[in-house]
C-alpha positions as CSV (number, residue, x, y, z in Angstrom):
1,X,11.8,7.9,3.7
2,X,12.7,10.8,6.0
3,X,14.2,9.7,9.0
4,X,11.5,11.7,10.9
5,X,8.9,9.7,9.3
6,X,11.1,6.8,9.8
7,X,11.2,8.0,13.6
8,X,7.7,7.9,13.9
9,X,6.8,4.6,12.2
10,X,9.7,2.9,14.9
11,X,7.9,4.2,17.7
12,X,4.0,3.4,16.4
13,X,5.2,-0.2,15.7
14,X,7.0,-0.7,18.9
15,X,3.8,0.1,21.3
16,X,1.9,-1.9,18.6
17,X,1.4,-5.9,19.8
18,X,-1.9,-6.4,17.5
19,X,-2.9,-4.8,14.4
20,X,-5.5,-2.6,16.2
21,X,-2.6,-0.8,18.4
22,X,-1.5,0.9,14.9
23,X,-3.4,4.2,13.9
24,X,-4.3,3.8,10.8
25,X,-5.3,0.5,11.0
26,X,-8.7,-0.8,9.3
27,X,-10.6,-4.1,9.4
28,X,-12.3,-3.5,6.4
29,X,-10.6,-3.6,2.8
30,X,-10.5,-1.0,0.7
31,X,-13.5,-0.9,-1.6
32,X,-11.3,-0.7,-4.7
33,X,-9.6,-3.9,-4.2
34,X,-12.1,-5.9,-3.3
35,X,-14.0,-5.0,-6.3
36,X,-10.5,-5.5,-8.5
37,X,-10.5,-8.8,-7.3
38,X,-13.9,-9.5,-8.2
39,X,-13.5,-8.7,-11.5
40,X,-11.2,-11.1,-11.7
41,X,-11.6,-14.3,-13.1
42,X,-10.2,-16.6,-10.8
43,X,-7.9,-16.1,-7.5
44,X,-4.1,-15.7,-8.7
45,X,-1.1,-14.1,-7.3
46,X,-1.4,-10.9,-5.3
47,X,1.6,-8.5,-3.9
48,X,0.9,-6.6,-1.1
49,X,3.4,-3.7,-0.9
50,X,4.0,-1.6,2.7
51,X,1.9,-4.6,3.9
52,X,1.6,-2.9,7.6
53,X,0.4,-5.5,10.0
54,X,-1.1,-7.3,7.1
55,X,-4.6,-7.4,7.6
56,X,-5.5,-6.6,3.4
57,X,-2.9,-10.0,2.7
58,X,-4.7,-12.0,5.1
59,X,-8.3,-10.5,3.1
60,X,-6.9,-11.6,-0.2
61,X,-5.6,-15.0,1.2
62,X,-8.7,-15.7,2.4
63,X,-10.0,-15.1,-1.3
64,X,-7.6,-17.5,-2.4
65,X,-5.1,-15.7,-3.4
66,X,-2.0,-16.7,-3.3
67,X,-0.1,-13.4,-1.5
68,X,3.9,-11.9,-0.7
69,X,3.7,-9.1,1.6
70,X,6.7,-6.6,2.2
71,X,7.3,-4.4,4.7
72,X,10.8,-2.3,5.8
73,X,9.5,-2.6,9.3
74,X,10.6,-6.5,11.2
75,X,7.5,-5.2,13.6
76,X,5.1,-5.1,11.0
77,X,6.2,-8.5,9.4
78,X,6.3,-10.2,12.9
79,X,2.5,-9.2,13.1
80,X,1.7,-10.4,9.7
81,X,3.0,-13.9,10.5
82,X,1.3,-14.0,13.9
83,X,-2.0,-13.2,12.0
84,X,-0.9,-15.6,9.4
85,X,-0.6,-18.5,11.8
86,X,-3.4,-18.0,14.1
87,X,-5.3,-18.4,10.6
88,X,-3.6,-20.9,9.0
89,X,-2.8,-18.8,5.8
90,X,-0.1,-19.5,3.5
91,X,1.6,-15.8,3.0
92,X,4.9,-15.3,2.3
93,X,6.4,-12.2,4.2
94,X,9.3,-10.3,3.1
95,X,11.0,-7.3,5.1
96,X,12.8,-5.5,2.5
97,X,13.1,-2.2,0.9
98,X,10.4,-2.0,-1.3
99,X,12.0,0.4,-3.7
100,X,15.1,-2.5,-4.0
101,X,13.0,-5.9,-3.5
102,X,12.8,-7.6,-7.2
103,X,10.4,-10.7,-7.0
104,X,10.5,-14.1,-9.0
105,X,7.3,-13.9,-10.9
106,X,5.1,-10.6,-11.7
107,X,1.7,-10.8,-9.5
108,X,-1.6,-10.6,-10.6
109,X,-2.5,-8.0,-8.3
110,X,-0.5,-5.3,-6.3
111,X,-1.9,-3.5,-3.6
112,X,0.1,-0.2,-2.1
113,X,-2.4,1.1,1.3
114,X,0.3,3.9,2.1
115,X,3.7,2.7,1.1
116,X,4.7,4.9,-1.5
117,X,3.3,8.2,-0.1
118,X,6.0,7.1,2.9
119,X,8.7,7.1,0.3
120,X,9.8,11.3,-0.1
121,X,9.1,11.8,-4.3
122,X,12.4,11.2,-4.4
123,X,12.0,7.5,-4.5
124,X,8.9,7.8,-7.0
125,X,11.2,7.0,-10.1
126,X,12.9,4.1,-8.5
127,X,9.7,2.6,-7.6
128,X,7.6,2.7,-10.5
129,X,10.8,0.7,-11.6
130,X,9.6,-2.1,-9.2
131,X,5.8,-1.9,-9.6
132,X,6.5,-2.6,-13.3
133,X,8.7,-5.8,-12.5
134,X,6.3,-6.7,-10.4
135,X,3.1,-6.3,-11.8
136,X,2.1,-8.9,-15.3
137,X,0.6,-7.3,-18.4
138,X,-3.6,-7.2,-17.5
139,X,-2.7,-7.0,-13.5
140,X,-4.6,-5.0,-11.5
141,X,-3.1,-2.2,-9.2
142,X,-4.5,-0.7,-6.8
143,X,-3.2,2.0,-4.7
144,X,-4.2,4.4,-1.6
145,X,-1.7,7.4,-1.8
146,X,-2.3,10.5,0.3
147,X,-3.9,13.5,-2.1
148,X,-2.8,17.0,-2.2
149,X,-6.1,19.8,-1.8
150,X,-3.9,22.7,-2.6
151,X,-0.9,24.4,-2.4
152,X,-1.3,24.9,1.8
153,X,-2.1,21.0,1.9
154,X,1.3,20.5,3.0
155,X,2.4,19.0,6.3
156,X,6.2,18.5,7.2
157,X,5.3,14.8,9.4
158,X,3.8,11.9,7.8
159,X,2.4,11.2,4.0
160,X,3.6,12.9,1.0
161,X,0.5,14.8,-0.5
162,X,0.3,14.5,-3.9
163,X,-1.8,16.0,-6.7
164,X,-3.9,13.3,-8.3
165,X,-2.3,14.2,-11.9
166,X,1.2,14.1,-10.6
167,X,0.5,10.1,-9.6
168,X,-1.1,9.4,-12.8
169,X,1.3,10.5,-14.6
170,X,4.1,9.1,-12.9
171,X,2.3,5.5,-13.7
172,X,1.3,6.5,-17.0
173,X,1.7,5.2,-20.0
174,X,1.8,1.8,-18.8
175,X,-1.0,1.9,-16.3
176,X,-4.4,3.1,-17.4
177,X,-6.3,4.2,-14.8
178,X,-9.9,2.5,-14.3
179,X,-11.4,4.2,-11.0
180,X,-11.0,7.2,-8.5
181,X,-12.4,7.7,-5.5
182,X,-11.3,10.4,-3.3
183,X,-12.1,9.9,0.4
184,X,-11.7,12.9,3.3
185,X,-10.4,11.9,6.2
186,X,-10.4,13.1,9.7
187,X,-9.7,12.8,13.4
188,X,-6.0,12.1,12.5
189,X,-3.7,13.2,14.8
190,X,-2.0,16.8,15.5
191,X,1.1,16.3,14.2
192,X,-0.1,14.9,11.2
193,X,-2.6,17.8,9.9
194,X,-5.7,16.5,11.4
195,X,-7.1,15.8,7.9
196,X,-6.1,14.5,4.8
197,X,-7.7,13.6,1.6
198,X,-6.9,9.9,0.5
199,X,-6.9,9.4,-2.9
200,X,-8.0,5.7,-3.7
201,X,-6.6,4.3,-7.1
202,X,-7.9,1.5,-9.6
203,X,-5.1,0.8,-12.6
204,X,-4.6,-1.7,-14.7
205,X,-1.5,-2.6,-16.5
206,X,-1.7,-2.2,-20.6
207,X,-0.2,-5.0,-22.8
């Protein structure tokens, strides 16, 4: 991550006491995981990666899964386990560097909601690396990564935009993707473009 970015997260998460004070903050899940999961046979073991404040673990907990979340940030990890508590959820939280962080068992499902467009591309090798230790043959993944319009869709603060072909094909072959759903969002702040198109992956894992 560059440290501006880096800058910026530190200062977002230290104003933040509850999951609302963070900007990009969302009650809702995002469609695509919650229609992963319920095409799912039964609950299992989820992975939530960049987990933020950790409202989608908490979602997937409540489904029954059994979730890790991981975050760089001790901020976002203290919020997790306050939402964790007041809940009585079992999640395990992890502050780690994703890109570095191996885990025991592969998961069942893996969610990313803006972790590796945080990384720099840089990083991209070293964490598909990860997502395939961490994610079992017929796992699910599902991914929001910040998409790229055209060549001026380029903003020196926050998300890496990305063309939707560069990200398949860094998780291709061994991810096939099932569903795409571009979203346009606005009302985001100055320094950050004011738009952005979010592009909203479905894969599965081959094998």
């Amino acid at each position: 991550m560059a440290d501006q970015n880096r800058k910026v997260f530190e200062r977002l998460y230290s104003r933040a006491r509850r999951p609302e004070d963070l900007p990009w903050h969302s009650s809702q899940p995002p469609p695509l995981l919650v229609e992963a999961l319920d095409a799912r046979a039964a609950p299992g073991s989820a992975l939530d990666v960049g987990c933020g404040a950790g409202s989608y673990s908490i979602y997937m907990a409540r489904r029954g899964y059994r979730v890790t979340a991981v975050d760089f940030m001790p901020q976002a990890v203290a919020l997790l386990e306050q939402q964790a508590t007041a809940e009585g959820l079992d999640i395990t939280p992890v502050q780690a560097d994703v890109t570095t962080w191996a885990a025991d068992e592969p998961f069942d499902v893996v969610l990313d909601v803006g972790c590796l467009h945080s990384l720099g591309r840089e990083r991209h090798g070293a964490y598909k690396q990860r997502l395939l230790q961490w994610l079992a043959p017929g796992g699910d993944f599902i991914l929001v990564h910040c998409g790229k319009r055209g060549w001026w869709d380029w903003w020196p603060i926050g998300p890496d935009r990305t063309y939707r072909s560069t990200i398949e094909g860094l998780l291709a072959p061994e991810l096939e993707l099932r569903d795409y759903r571009p979203q346009l969002l606005t009302g985001m702040p100055l320094f950050m473009g004011r738009s952005a198109l979010a592009g909203r992956y479905w894969l599965r894992r081959t094998g």
